[in-house]
Backbone as numpy.savetxt, mean C-alpha at the origin, in Angstrom:
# Nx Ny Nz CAx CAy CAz Cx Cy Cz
14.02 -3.71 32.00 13.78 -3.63 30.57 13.97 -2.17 30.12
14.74 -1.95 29.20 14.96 -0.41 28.65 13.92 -0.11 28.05
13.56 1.15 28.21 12.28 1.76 28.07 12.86 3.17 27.24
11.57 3.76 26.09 11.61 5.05 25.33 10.68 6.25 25.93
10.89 7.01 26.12 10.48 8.30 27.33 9.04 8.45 26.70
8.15 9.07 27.09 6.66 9.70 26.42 6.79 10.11 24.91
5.50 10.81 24.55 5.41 11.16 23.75 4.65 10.20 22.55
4.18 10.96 21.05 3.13 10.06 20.65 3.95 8.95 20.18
3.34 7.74 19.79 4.19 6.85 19.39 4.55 6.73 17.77
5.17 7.23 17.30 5.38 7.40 15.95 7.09 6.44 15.32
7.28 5.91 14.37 8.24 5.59 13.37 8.93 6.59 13.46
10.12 6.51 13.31 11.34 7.67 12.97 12.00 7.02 12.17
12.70 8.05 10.88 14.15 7.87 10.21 14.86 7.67 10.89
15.91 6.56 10.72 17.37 6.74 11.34 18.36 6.16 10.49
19.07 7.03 10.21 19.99 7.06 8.87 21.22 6.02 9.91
21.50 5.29 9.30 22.99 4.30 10.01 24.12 4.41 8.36
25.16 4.62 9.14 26.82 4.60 8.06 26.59 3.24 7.11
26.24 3.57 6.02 26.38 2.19 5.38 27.74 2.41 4.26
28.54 0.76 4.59 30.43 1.53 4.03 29.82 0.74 2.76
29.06 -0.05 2.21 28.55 -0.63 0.76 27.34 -1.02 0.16
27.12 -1.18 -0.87 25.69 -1.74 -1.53 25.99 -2.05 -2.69
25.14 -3.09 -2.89 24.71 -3.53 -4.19 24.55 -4.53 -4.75
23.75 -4.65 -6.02 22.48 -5.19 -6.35 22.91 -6.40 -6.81
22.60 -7.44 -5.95 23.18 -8.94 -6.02 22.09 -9.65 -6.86
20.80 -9.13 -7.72 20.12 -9.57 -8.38 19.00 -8.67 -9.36
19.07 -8.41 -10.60 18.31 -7.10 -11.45 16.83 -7.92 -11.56
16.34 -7.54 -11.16 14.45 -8.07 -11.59 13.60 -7.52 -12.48
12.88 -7.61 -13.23 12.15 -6.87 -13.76 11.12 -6.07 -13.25
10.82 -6.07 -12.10 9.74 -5.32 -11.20 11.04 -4.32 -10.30
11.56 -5.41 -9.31 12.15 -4.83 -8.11 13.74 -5.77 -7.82
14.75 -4.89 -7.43 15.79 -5.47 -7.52 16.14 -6.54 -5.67
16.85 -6.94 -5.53 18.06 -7.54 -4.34 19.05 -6.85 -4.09
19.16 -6.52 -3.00 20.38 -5.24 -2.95 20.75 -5.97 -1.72
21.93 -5.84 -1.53 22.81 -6.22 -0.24 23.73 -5.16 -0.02
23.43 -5.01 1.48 23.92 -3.72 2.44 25.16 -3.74 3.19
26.05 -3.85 3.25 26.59 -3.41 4.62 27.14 -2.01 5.59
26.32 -2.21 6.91 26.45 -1.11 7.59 26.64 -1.04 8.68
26.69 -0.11 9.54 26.86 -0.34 11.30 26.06 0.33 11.71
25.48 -0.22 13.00 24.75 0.04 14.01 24.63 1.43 14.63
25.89 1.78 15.09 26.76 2.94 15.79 28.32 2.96 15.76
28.66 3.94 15.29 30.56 3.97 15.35 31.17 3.10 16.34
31.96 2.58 15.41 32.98 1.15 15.74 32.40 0.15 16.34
31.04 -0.14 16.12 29.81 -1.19 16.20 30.40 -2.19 14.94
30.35 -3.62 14.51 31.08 -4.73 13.81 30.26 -4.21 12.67
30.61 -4.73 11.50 29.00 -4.30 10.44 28.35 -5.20 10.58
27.40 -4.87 9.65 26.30 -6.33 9.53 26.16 -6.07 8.23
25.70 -7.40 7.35 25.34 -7.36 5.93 23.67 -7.84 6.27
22.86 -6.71 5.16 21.58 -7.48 4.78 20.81 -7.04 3.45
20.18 -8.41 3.31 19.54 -8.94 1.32 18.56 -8.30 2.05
18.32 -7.30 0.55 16.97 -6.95 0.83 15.95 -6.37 -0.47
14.64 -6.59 -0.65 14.49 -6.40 -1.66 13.97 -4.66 -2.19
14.76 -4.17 -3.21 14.22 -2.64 -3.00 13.42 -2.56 -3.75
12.03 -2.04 -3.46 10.60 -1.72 -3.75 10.55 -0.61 -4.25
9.76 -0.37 -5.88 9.24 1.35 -5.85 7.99 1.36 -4.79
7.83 1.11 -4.11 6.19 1.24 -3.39 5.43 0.93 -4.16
4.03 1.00 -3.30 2.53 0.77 -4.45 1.69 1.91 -3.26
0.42 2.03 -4.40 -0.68 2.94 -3.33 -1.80 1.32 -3.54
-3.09 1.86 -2.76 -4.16 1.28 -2.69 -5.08 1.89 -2.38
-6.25 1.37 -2.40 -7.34 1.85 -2.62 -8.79 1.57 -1.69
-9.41 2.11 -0.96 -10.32 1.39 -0.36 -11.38 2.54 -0.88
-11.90 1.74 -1.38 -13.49 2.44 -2.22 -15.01 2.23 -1.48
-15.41 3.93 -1.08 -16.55 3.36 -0.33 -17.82 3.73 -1.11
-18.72 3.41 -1.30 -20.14 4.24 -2.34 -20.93 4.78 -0.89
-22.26 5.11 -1.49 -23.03 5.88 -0.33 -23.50 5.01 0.68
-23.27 3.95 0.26 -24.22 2.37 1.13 -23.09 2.34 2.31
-21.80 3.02 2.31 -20.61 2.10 3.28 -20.29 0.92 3.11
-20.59 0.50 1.44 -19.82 -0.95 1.33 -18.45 -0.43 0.34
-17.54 -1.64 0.91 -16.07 -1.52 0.00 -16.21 -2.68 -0.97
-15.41 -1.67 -1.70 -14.87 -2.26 -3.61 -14.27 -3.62 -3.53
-14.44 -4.92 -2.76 -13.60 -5.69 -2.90 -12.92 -6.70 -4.53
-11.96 -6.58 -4.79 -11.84 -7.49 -5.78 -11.06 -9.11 -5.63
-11.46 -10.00 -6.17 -11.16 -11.31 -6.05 -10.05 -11.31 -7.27
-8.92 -12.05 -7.19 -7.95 -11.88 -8.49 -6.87 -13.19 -7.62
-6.32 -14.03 -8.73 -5.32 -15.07 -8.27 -4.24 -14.64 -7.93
-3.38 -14.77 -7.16 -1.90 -14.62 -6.97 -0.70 -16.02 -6.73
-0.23 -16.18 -7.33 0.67 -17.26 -7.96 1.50 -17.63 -6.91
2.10 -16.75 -6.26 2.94 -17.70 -4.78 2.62 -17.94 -4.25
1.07 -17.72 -3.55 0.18 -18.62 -2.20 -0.64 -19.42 -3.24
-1.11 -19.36 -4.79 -1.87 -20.37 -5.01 -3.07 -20.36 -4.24
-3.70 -18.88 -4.72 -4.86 -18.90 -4.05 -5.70 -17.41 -4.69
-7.05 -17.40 -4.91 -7.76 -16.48 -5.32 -8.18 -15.34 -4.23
-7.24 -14.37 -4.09 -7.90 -13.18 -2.93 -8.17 -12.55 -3.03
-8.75 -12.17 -1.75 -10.21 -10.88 -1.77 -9.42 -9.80 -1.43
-9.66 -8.57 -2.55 -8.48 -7.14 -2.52 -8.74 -5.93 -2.50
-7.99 -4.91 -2.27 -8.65 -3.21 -2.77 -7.84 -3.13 -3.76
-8.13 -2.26 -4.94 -7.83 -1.99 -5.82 -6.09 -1.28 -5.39
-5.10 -1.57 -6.39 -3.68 -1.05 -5.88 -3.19 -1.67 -7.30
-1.44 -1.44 -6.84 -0.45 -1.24 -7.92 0.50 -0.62 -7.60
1.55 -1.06 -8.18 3.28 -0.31 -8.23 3.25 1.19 -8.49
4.30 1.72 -7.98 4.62 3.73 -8.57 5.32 2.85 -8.89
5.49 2.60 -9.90 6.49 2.96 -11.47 6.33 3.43 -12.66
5.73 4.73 -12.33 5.54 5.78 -12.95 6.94 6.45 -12.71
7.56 6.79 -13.70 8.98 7.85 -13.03 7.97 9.25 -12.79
8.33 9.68 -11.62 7.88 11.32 -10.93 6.20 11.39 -10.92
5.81 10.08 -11.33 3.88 10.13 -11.08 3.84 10.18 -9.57
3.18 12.20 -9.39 2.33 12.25 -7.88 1.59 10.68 -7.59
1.86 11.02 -6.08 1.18 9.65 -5.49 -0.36 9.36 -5.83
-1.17 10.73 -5.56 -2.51 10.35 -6.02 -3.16 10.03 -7.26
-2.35 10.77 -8.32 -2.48 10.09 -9.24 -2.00 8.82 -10.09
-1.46 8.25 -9.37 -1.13 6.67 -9.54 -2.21 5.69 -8.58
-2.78 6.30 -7.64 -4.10 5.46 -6.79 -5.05 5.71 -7.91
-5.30 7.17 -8.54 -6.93 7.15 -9.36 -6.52 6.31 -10.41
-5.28 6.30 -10.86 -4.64 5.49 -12.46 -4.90 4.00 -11.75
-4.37 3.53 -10.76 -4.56 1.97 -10.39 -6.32 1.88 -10.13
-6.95 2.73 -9.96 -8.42 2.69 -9.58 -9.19 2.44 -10.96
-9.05 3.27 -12.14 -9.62 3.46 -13.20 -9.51 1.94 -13.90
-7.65 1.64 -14.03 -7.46 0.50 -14.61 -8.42 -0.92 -14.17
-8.03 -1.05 -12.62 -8.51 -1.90 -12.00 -10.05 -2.02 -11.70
-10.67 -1.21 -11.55 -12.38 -1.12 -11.41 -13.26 -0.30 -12.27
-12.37 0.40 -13.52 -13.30 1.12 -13.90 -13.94 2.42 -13.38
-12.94 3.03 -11.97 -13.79 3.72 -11.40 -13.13 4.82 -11.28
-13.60 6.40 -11.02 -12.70 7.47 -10.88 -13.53 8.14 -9.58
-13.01 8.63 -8.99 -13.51 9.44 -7.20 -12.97 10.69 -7.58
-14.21 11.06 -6.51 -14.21 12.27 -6.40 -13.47 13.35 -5.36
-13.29 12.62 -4.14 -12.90 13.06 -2.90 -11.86 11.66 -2.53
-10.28 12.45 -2.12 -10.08 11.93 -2.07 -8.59 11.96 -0.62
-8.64 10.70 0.31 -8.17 11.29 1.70 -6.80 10.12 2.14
-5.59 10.27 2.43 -5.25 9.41 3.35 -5.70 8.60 4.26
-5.72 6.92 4.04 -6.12 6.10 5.53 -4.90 5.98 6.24
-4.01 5.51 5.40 -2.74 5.21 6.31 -1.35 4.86 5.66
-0.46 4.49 6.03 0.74 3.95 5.58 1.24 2.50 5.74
1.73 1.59 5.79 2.64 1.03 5.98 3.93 0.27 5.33
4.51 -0.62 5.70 5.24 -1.39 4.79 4.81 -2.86 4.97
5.18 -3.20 3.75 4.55 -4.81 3.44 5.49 -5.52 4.52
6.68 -5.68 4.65 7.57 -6.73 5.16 8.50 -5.88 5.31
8.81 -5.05 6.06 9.91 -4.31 6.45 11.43 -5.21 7.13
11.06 -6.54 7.14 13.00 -6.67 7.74 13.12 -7.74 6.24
12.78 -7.41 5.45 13.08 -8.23 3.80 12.58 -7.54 2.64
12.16 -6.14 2.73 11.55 -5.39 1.56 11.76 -4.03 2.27
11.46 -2.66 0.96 11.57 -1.54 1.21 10.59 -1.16 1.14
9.51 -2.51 0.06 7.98 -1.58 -0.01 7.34 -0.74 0.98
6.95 0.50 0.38 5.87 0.98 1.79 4.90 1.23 0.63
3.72 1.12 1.30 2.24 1.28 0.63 1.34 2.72 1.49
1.03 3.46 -0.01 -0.02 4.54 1.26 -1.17 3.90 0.49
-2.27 4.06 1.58 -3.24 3.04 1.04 -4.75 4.89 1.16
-5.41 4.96 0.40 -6.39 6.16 0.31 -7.76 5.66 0.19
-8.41 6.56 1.06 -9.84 6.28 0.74 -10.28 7.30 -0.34
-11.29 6.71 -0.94 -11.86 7.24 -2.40 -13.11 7.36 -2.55
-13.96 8.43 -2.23 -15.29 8.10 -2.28 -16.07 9.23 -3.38
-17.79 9.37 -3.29 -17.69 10.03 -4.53 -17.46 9.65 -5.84
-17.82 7.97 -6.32 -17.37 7.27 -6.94 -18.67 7.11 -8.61
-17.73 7.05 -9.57 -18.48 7.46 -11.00 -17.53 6.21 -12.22
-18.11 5.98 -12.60 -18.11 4.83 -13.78 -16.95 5.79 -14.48
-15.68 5.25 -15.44 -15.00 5.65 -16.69 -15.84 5.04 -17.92
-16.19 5.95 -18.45 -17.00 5.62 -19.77 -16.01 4.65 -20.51
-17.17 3.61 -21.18 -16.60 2.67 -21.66 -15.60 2.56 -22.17
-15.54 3.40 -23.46 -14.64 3.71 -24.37 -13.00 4.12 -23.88
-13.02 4.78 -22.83 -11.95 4.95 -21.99 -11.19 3.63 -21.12
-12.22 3.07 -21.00 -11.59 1.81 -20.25 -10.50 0.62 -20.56
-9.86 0.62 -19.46 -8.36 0.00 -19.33 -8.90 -1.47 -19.95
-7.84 -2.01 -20.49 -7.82 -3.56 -20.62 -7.14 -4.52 -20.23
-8.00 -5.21 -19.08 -7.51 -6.27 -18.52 -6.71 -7.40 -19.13
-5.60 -7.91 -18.89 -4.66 -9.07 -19.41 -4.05 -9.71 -18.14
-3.79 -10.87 -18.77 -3.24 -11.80 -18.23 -4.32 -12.35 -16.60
-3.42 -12.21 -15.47 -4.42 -12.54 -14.33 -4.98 -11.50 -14.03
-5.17 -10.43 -14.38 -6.40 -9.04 -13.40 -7.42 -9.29 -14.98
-7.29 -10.06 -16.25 -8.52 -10.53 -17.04 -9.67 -10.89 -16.06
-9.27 -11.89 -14.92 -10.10 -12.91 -14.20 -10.59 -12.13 -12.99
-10.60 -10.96 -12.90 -10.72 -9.96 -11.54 -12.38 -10.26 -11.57
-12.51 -10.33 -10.45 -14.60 -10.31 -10.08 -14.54 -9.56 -9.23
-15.66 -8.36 -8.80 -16.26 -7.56 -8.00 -16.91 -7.78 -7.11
-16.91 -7.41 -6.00 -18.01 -7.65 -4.45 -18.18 -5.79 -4.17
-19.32 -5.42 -4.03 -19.77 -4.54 -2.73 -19.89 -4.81 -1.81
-19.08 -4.66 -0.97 -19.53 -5.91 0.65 -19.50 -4.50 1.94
-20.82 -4.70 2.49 -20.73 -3.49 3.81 -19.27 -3.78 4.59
-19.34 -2.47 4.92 -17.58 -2.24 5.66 -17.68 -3.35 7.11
-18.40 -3.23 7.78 -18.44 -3.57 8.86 -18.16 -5.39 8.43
-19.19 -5.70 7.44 -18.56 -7.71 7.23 -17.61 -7.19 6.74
-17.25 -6.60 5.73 -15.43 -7.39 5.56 -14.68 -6.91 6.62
-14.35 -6.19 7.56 -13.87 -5.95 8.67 -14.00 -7.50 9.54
-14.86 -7.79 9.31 -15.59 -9.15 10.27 -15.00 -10.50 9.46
-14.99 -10.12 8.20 -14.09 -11.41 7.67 -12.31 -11.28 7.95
-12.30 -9.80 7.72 -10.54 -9.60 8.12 -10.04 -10.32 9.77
-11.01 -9.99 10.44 -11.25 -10.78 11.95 -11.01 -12.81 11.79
-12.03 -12.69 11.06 -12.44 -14.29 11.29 -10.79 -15.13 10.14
-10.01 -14.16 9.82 -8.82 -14.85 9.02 -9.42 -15.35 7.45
-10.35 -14.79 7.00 -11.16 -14.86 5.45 -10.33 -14.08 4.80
-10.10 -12.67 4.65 -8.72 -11.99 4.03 -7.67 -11.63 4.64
-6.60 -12.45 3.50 -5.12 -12.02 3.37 -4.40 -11.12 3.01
-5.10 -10.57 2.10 -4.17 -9.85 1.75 -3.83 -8.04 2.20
-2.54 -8.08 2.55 -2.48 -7.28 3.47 -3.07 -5.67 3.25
-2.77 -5.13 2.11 -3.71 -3.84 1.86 -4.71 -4.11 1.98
-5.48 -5.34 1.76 -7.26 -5.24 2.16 -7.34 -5.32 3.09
-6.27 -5.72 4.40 -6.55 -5.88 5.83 -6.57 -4.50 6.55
-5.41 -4.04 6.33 -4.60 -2.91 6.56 -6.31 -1.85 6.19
-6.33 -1.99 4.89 -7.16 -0.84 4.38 -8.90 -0.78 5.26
-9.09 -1.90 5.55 -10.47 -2.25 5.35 -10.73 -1.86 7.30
-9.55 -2.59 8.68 -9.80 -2.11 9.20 -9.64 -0.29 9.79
-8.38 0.35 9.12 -8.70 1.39 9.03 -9.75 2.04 9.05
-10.16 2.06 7.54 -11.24 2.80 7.45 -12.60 2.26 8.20
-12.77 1.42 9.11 -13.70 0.91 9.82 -13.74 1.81 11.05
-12.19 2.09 11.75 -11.90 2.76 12.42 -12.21 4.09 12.31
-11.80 4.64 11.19 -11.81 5.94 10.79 -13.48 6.63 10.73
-14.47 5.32 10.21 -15.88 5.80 10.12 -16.23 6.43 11.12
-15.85 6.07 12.50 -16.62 6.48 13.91 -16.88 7.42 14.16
-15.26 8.52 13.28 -15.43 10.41 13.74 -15.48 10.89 12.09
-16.55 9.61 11.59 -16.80 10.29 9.88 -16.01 11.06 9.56
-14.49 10.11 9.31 -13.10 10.26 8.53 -12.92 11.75 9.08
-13.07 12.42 10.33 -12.47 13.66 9.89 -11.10 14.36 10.47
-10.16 12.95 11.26 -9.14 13.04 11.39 -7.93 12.57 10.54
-8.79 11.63 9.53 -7.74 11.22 8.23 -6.88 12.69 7.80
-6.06 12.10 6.81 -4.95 13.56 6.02 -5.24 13.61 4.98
-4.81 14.72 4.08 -5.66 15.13 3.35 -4.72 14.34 2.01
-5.36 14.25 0.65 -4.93 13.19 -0.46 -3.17 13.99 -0.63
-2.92 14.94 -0.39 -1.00 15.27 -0.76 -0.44 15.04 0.72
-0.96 14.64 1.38 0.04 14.71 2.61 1.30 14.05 2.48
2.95 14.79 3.22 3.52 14.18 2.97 3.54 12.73 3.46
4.42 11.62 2.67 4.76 10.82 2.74 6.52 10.63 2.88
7.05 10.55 4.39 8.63 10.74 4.35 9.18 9.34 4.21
8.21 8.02 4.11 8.90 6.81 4.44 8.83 6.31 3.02
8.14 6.55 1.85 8.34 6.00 0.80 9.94 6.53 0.35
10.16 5.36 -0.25 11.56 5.05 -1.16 12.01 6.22 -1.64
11.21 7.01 -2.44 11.80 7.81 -3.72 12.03 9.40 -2.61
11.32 9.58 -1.43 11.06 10.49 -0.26 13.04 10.57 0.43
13.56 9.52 -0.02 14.88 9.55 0.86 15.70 8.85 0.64
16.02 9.64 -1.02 17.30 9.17 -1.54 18.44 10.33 -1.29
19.62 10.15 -0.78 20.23 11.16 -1.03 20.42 11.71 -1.99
C-alpha cells in the first residue's frame, strides 16, 4: 500500500492544469460550474459538476454555565426541524470573516461576544461543493438591545432557543440526535478544546488559505 512520509497531518493546496470552466447553471445563492482538468501532464482529463460556494462562518456560543446556543429552525430538503449553531453565507463582498460570524450571531440570536477564537475549519461536501465553513467560538456573551434587533422572516421567523450543557449536546451528536453538520463539527470541537481551556485554539484573524475568495488567481 503506498504510503505519505511523517510529519503533522495537515490538508495541502494542490493546484492541477485546468484547460476549462464554466458555469453550467446561475443560482441565486451559489452557482454549477463544470471543470475540466488533469491529474498530472499528459494524464487524460477528467470533467467535474461542482457547486461553487461563497463559504459560511458559524458559531458555537458558550455563556459562563458551559452550555451552547443551540437553535432549532426547519430545513426544506431533509424535511426536518434541526438542532443548530448560529451561521450564514459570506456574501458580504470583502466582509472580514469575523465580522460576518458576529453579523450572523446578532441576526440569528440576538447576541454580540466579546472574545472571540477559531474552533476549526472544514468543508461541507468537498467532492460536490467548494463550501468551506470556519466555524468560531464566541464567548463573553451580551443581549443587542432591542431596538437594534434583526428581523426574522420567512423560516429563521420559527427559530427556538436551547441552552444545553456542552457535554449533552456532544452526547446527543454521539447518540445520532444532531445533523447538522456545523453543530456536529462545532459542538464536538469545542468539547475537545475545553480540556486545555481553549488555549491551543487560533486566534479570531487567523489565516484562512482554504476558503474560496483565499485562492483566486
Amino acid at each position: 500500500m503506498p504510503g505519505v512520509g511523517g510529519g503533522p497531518v495537515a490538508d495541502q493546496i494542490s493546484a492541477r492544469a485546468v484547460q476549462s470552466s464554466s458555469t453550467v447553471y446561475q443560482g441565486r445563492i451559489w452557482d454549477v460550474v463544470s471543470d475540466t482538468f488533469t491529474l498530472e501532464p499528459g494524464s487524460a482529463p477528467l470533467t467535474r459538476d461542482y457547486i461553487a460556494h461563497p463559504g459560511a462562518v458559524a458559531v458555537v456560543v458558550l455563556n459562563e454555565h458551559d452550555q451552547v446556543l443551540l437553535l432549532r429552525q426547519y430545513r426544506h430538503p431533509v424535511r426536518m426541524n434541526l438542532w443548530e449553531i448560529p451561521a450564514g453565507l459570506l456574501d458580504v463582498e470583502g466582509e472580514d470573516f469575523v465580522a460576518g460570524a458576529a453579523r450572523e450571531l446578532a441576526e440569528e440570536a440576538d447576541l454580540v461576544a466579546a472574545r472571540w477564537q477559531v474552533l476549526t475549519d472544514f468543508f461541507t461536501s468537498p467532492g460536490s461543493s467548494s463550501e468551506a465553513i470556519r466555524i468560531y467560538l464566541a464567548r463573553g456573551i451580551s443581549f443587542v438591545p432591542e431596538a437594534g434587533r434583526h428581523v426574522r422572516t420567512e423560516e429563521e421567523a420559527e427559530i427556538q432557543f436551547r441552552w444545553v450543557d456542552l457535554d449533552e449536546a456532544a452526547d446527543a451528536v454521539a447518540a445520532g440526535h444532531i445533523h447538522n453538520p456545523s453543530a456536529v463539527v462545532g459542538i464536538l470541537t469545542a468539547a475537545r478544546a475545553r480540556r486545555n481551556g481553549f488555549s491551543t485554539l487560533r486566534e479570531a484573524h487567523a489565516p484562512w488559505p482554504a476558503h474560496p475568495s483565499q485562492r483566486r488567481p
